[in-house]
C-alpha atoms as an extended CHARMM CRD file, in Angstrom:
* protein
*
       110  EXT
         1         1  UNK       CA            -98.0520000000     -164.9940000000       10.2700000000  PROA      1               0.0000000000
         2         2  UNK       CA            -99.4460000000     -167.5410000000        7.5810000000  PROA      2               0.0000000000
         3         3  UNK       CA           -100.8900000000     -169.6040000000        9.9560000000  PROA      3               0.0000000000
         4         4  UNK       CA           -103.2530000000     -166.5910000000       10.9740000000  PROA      4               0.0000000000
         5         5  UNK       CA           -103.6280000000     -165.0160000000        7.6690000000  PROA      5               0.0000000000
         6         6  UNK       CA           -105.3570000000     -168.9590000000        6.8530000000  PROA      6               0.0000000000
         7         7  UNK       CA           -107.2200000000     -168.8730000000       10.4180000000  PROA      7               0.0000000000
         8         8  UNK       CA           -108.9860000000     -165.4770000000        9.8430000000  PROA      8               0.0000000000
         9         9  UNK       CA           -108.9640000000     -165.7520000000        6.1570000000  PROA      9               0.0000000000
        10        10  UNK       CA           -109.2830000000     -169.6890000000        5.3040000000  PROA      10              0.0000000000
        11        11  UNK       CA           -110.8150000000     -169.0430000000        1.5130000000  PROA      11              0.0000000000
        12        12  UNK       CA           -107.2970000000     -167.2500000000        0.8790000000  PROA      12              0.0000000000
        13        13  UNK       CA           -105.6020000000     -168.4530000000       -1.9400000000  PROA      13              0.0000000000
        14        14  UNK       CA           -102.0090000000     -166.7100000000       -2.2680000000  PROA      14              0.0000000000
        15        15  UNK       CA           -100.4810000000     -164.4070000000       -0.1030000000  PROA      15              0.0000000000
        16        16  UNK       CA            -98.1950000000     -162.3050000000       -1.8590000000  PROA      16              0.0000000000
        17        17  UNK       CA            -95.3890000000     -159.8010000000       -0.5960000000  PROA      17              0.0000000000
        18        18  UNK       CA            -92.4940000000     -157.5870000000       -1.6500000000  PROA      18              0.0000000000
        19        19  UNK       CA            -88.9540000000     -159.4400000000       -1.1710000000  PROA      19              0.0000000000
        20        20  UNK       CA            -85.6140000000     -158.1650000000       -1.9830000000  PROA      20              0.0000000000
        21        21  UNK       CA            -83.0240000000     -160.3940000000       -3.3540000000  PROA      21              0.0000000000
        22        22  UNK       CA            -80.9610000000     -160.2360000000        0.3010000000  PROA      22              0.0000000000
        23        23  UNK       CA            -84.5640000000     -161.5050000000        1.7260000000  PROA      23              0.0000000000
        24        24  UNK       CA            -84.5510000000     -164.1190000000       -0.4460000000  PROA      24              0.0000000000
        25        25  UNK       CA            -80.9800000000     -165.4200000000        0.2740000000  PROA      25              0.0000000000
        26        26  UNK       CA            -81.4850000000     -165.2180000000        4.0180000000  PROA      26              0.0000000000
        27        27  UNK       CA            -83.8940000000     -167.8670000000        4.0000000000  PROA      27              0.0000000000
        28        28  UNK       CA            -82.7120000000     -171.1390000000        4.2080000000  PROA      28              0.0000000000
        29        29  UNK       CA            -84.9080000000     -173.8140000000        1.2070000000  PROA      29              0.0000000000
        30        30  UNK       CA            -86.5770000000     -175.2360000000        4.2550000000  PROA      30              0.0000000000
        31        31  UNK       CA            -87.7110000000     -171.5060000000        5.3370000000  PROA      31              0.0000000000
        32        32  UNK       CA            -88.7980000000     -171.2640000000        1.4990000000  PROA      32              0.0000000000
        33        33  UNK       CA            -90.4350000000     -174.0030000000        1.2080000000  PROA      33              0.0000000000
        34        34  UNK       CA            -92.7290000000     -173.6500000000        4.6670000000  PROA      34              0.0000000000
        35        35  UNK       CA            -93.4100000000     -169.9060000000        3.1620000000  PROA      35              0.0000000000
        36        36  UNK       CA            -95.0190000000     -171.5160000000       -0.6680000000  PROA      36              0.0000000000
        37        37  UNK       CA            -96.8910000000     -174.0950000000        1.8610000000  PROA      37              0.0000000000
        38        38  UNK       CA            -98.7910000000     -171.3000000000        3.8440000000  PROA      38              0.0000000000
        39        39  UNK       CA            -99.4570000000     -170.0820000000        0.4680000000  PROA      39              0.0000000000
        40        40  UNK       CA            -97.1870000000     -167.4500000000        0.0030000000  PROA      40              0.0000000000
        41        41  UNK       CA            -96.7540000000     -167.3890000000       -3.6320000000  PROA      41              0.0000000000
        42        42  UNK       CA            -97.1400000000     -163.7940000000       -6.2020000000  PROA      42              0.0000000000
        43        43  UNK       CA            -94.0770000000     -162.2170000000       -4.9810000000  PROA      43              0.0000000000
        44        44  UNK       CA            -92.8660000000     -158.6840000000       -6.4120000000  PROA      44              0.0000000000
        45        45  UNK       CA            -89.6840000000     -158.9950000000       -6.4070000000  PROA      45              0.0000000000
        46        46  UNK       CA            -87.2710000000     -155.9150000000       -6.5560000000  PROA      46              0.0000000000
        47        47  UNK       CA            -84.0120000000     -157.0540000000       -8.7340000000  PROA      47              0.0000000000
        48        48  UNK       CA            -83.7920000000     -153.6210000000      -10.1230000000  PROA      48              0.0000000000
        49        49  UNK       CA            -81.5160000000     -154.3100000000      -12.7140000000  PROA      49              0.0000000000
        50        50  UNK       CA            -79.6680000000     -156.7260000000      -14.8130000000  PROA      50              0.0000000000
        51        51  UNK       CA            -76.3460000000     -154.4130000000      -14.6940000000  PROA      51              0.0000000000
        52        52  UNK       CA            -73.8080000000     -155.1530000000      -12.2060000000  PROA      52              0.0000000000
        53        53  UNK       CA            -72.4370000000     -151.7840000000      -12.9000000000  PROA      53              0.0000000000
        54        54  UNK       CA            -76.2910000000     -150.1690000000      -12.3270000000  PROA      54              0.0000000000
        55        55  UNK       CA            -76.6000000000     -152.6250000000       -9.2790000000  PROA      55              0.0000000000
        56        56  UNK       CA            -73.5990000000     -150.9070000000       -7.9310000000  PROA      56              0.0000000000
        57        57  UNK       CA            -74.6360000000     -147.5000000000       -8.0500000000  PROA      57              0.0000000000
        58        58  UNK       CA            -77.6090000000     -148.4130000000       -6.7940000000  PROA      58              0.0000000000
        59        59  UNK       CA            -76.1760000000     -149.7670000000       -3.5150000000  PROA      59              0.0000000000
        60        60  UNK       CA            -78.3600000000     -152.8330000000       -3.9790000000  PROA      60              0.0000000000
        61        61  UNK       CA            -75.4000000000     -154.8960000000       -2.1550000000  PROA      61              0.0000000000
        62        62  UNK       CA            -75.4490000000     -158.3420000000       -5.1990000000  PROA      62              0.0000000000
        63        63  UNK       CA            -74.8510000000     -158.6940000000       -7.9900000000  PROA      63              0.0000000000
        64        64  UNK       CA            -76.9040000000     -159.7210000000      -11.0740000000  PROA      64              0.0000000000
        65        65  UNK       CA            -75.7970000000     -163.7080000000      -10.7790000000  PROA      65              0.0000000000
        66        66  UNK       CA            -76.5800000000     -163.0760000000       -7.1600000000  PROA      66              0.0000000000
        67        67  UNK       CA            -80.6440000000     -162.0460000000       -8.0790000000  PROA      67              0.0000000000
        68        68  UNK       CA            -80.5780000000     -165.1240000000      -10.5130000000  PROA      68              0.0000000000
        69        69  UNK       CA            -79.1530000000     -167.3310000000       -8.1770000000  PROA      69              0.0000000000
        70        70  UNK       CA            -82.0240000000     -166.1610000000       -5.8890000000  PROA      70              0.0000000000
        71        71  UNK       CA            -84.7710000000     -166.4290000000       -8.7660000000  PROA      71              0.0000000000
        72        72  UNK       CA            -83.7780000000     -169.9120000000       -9.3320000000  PROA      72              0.0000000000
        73        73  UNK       CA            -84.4410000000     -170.5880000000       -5.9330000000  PROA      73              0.0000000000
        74        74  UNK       CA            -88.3470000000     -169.5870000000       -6.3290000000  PROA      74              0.0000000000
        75        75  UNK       CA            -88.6780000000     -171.0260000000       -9.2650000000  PROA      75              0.0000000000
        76        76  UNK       CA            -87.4200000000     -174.7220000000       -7.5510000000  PROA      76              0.0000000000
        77        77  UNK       CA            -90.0870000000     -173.8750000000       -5.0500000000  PROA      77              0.0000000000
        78        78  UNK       CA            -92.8960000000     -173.4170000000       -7.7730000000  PROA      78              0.0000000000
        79        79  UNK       CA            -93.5880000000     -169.3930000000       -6.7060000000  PROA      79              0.0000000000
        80        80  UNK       CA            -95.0090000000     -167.6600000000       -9.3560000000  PROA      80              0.0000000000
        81        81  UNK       CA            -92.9870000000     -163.7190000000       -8.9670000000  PROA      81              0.0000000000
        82        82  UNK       CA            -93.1790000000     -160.3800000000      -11.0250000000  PROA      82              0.0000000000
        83        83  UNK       CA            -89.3460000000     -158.8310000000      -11.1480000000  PROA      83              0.0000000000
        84        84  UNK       CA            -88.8870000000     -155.2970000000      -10.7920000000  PROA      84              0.0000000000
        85        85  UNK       CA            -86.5580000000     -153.5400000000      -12.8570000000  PROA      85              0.0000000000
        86        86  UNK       CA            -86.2460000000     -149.5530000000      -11.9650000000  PROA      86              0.0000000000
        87        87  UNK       CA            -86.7040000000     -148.1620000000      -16.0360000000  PROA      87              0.0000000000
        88        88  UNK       CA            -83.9770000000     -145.3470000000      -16.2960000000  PROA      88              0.0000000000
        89        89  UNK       CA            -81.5630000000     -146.7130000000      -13.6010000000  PROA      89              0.0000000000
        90        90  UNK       CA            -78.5120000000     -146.8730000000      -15.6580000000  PROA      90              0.0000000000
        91        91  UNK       CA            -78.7850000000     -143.2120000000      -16.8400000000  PROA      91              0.0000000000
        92        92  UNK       CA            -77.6950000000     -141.9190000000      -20.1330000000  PROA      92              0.0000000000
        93        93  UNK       CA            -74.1160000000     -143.2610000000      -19.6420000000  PROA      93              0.0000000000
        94        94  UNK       CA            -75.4100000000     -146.7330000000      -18.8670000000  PROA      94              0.0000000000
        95        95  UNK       CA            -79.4640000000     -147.4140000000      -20.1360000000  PROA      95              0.0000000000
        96        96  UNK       CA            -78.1870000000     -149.7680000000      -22.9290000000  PROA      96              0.0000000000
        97        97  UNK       CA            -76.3360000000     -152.1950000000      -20.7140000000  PROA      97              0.0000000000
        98        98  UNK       CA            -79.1520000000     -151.9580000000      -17.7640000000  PROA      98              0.0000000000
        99        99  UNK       CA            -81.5510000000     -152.1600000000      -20.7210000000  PROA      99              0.0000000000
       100       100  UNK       CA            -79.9900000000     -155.3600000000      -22.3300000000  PROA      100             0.0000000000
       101       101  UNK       CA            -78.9230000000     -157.3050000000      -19.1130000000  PROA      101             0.0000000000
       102       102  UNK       CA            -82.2620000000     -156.6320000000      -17.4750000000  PROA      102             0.0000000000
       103       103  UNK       CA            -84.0450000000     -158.5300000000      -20.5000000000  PROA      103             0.0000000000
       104       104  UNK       CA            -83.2920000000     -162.4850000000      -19.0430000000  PROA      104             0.0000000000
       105       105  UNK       CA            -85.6150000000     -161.2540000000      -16.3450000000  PROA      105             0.0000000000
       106       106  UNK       CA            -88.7560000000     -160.0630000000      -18.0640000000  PROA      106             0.0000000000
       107       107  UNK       CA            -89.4440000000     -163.9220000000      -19.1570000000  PROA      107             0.0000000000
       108       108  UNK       CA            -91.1050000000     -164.4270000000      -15.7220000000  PROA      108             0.0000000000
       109       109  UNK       CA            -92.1510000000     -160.7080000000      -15.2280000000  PROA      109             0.0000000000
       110       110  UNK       CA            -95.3040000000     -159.7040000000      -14.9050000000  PROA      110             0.0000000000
């Protein structure tokens, strides 16, 4: 899909998407790295939280180490990402802990 994007579009610069975490970890580096070379880069990325307890009730299906592991992986491939955290996930039972364990990902938020 690149490939034509560039074709049609050759002056394009980034081509940015929405990507889950599991979208992230199905693609091998090799897959990753073809993606940033097409020019794939700006990705919105939905973590959600920082709570492995919020995560849960969520149904989001990883953990927060999981969405780390995965932001680690962009970062190796120089993508430049925003991280979406859903404000008011962890309730009134559990806003402080999404609140604190969602701040290590606002450093590369947009």
């Amino acid at each position: 899909m690149g490939e034509k994007i560039i074709e049609i579009f050759p002056e394009v610069e980034t081509i940015a998407a929405y990507v889950s975490i599991p979208a992230i970890a199905r693609k091998s580096d090799e897959e990753l790295q073809a993606l940033r070379a097409l020019r794939f880069n700006g990705m919105n990325v939905g973590v959600e939280s920082g709570s492995d307890e919020v995560l849960t009730l969520l149904g989001k299906g990883y953990t927060a180490a999981e969405a780390k592991t995965q932001l680690l992986r962009l970062n190796r491939f120089g993508y430049d990402y925003c991280v979406n955290i859903i404000v008011g996930a962890g309730g009134h039972g559990l806003s402080e802990e999404h609140s604190k364990d969602a701040y290590p990902h606002r450093r590369r938020s947009c």
